[in-house]
C-alpha positions, -999 to +999 in steps of 0.1 A: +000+000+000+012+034-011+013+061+019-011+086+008-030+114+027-064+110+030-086+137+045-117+114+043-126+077+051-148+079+014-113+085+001-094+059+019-122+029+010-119+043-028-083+045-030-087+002-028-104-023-051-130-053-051-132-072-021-110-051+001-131-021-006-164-041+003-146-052+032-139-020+042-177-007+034-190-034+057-163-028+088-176+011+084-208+002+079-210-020+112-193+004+134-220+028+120-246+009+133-230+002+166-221+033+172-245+059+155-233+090+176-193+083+172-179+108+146-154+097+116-121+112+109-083+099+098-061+094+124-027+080+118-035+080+080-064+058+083-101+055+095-111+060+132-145+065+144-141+086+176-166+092+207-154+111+236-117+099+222-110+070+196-135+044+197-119+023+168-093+026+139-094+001+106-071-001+083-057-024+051-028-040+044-015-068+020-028-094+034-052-090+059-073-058+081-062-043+109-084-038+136-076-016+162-098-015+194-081-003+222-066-030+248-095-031+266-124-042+235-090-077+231-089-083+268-129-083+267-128-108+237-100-130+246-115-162+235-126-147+206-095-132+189-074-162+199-075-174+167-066-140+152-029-127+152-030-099+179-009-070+195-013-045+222-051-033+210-046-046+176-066-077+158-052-085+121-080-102+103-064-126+071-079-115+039-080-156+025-111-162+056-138-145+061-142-114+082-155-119+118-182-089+110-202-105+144-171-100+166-162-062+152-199-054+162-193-073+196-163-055+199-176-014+189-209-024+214-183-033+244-162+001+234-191+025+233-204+006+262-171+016+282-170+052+266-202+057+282-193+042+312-161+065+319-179+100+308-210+089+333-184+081+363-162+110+354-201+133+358-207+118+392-169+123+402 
């Protein structure tokens, strides 16, 4: 992947082609659904949907997505991204199997879940 500079996440799906733009579409699309108040923007060079502070990035590469949902949404889900190659807050999704669209939305529930969680105890502090 080239390094561009993209000012939109429109313009970072469209700068790919066939399945890893559809892929793309659907990760943004579930996120969207999850987490209908969180706001879009390009952080890092690529798309993170942010509420009260990033919520989740997503990016692509080569050969797989990059998921990136704060350590706390892979502690939550450690039974269910042990299958997937992980780092510190980062999931990496193979491009040759199919796209675990039930555990991103799992995942983006848990975060906005949290999110609210922190900005209600940080009221009542």
């Amino acid at each position: 992947m080239e390094k561009h500079s993209f000012e939109t996440i429109d313009q970072y799906i469209d700068s790919f082609t066939g399945d890893v733009r559809e892929i793309l579409q659907k990760i943004r699309k579930v996120v969207r659904e999850d987490a209908p108040e969180a706001s879009e923007s390009i952080n890092y060079g690529i798309p993170t949907f942010k509420l009260a502070g990033n919520l989740v990035h997503f990016a692509a590469y080569k050969n797989h997505i990059g998921f990136y949902p704060a350590p706390s949404g892979m502690e939550e889900f450690k039974k269910e991204v042990a299958t997937y190659k992980t780092g510190k807050g980062t999931l990496q999704f193979p491009l040759d199997k199919p796209i675990p669209y039930e555990l991103i939305s799992k995942i983006v529930q848990f975060r906005v879940e949290e999110i609210k969680q922190k900005a209600t105890k940080k009221k009542n502090d």
